[in-house]
C-alpha positions in Angstrom: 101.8 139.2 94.5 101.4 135.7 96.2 100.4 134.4 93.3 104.0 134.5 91.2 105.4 132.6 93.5 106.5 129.3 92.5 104.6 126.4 94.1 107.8 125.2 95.8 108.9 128.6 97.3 105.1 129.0 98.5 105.5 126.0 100.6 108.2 126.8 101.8 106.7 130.0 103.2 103.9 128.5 104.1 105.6 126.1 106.9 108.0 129.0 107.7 104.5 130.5 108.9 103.8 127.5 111.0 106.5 127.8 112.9 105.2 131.2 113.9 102.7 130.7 116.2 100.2 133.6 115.9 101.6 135.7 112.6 99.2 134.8 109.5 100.9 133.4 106.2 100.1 137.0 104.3 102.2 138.3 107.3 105.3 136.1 106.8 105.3 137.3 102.9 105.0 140.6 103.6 107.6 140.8 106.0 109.6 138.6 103.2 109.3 141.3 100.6 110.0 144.6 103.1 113.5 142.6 103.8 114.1 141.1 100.8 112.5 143.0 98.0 109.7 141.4 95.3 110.2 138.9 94.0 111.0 136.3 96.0 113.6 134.0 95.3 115.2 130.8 96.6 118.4 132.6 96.5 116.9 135.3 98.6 115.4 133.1 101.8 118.8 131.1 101.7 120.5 134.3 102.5 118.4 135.3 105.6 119.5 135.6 108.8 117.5 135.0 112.3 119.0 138.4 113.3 117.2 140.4 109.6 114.0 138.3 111.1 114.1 139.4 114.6 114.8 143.3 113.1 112.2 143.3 110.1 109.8 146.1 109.9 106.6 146.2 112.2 108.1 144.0 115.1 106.1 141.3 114.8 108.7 138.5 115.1 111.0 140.3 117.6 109.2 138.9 120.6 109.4 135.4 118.9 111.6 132.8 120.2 114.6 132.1 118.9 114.3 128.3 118.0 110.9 129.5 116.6 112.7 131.7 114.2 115.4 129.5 113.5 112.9 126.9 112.5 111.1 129.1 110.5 114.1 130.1 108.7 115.4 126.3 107.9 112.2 126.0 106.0 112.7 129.0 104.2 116.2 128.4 103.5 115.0 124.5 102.4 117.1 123.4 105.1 114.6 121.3 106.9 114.2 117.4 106.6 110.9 117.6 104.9 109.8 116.8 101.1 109.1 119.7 99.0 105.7 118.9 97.2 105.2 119.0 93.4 101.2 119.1 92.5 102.4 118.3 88.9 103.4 114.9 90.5 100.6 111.9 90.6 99.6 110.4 93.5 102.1 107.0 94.2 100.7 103.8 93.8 100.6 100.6 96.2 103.2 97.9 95.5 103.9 95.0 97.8 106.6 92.9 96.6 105.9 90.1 94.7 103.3 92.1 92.5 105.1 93.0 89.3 107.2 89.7 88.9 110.3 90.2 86.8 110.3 93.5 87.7 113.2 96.2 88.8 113.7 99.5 90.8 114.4 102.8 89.6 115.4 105.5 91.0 115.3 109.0 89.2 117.0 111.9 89.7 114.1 114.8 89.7 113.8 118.7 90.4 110.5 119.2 88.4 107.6 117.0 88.2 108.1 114.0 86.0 110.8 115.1 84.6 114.7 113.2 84.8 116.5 116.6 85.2 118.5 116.6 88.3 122.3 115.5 89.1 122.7 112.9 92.0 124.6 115.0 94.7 121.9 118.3 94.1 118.7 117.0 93.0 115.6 117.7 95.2 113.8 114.3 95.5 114.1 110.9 93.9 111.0 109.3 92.2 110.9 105.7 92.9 109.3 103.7 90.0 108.7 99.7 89.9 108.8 98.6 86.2 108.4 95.5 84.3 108.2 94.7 81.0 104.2 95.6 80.5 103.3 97.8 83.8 105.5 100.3 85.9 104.1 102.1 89.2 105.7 105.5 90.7 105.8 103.9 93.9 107.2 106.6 96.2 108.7 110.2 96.3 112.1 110.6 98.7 112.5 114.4 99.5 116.7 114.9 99.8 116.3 118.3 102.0 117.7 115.5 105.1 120.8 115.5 102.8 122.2 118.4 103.7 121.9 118.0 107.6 124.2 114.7 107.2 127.7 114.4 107.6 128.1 113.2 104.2 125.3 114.0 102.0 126.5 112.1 98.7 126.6 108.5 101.3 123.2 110.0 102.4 122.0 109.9 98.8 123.1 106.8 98.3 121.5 105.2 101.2 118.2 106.7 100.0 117.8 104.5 97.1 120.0 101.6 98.1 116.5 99.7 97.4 116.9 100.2 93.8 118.3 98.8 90.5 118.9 101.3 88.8 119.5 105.2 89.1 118.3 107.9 85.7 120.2 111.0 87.0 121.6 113.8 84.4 124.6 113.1 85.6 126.6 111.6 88.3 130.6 111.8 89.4 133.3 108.9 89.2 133.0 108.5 93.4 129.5 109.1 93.5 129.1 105.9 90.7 131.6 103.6 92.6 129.5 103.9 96.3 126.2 103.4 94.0 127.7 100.5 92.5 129.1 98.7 95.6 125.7 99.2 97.0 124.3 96.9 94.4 122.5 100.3 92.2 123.8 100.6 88.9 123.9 104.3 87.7 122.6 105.7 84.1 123.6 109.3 83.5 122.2 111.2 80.3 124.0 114.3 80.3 120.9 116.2 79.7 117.5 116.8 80.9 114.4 114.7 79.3 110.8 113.6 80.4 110.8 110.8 82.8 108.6 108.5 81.5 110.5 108.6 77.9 113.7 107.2 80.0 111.0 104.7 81.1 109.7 103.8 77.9 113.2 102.9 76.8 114.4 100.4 79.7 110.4 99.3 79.3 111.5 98.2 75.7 114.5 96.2 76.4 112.9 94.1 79.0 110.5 93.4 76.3 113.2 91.7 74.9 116.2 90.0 76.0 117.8 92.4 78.7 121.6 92.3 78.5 123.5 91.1 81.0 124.5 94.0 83.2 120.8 94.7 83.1 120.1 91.3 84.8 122.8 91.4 86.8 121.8 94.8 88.1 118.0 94.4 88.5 118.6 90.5 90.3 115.4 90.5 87.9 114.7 87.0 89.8 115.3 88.2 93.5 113.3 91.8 94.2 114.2 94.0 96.9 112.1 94.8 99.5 110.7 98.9 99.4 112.8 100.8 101.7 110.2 103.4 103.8 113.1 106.4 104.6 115.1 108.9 103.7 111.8 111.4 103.1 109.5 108.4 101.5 106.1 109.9 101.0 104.6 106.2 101.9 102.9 106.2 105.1 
């Protein structure tokens, strides 16, 4: 039954079972399904309580500490400040600035592999792409799960990929545009889902030719921004 999980909710689980010293990973899904019922779902774990974990069947996690338990459940519940891994993703490549002259930063709002189908204020991660007119580089992966720990997740966001040019989201309110656009990132929204690397493949083409001017003016094609290692980067 393991095996129809999604990859994301399987992770999840998976460092839920960490948490637990001594109670295996099969364990921790079992105990899932006799609370919750099969299948699992995200809308399930975000509805557990350390109180149904302390009480499920067998006793197993009754003797547990409580700030084990409620560890295990922010991980469940995606509330932890980790990145939630996507195998469909490639590995990020090595920039250092300076390599990719004339180039800008782009941020992309993602839920699914390389795909630009998430909204600003609710999409799990950002992939971080270098581009110029001839090359581009996915050159980090920022997790958002920290977002909704802060006291203001949308200025949390923001912060995230204050590094950036520009920002490929499906969509993005009239606030949420204005704080992008005083920090200096200029905001693209689409209205509908589409595969990353076509976005790409269109800002690719105007560089190729002569950018307009809010394009120059957002990228500062001439000054590049140093990468920003926070906010859930996946660079060491």
């Amino acid at each position: 039954m393991t095996s129809r999980l999604s990859a994301e909710l399987a992770l999840r689980i998976g460092l839920a079972a960490r948490a637990l010293p001594g109670v295996p990973v099969a364990d921790v899904v079992q105990t899932l399904i006799a609370l919750l019922g099969f299948p699992l779902t995200d809308r399930k774990l975000r509805s557990l309580t350390v109180a149904q974990l302390r009480a499920a069947p067998g006793g197993r996690l009754q003797q547990l500490p409580r700030p084990q338990l409620r560890e295990a459940l922010a991980f469940l519940a995606d509330r932890a400040t980790v990145n939630i891994i996507d195998t469909t993703i490639p590995p990020i490549q090595r920039y250092e600035d300076g390599d990719m002259p004339g180039s800008i930063r782009i941020a992309i709002a993602s839920d699914s592999g390389l795909q630009l189908d998430g909204f600003f204020n609710a999409c799990l991660r950002f992939l971080i792409f270098q581009l110029s007119a001839t090359e581009r580089r996915l050159i980090d992966v920022r997790g958002t799960a920290a977002a909704k720990a802060a006291d203001d997740g949308n200025r949390w966001r923001a912060e995230c990929i204050a590094d950036c040019h520009l920002l490929l989201t499906v969509g993005v309110g009239t606030s949420n545009a204005a704080r992008l656009m005083r920090l200096g990132v200029h905001p693209l929204g689409y209205g509908s889902p589409m595969d990353a690397p076509w976005a790409l493949d269109q800002i690719q083409l105007v560089l190729q030719g002569t950018p307009p001017p809010w394009l120059v003016k957002a990228g500062r094609l001439e000054r590049p921004r140093p990468l920003a290692i926070h906010c859930g980067s996946s660079l060491q």
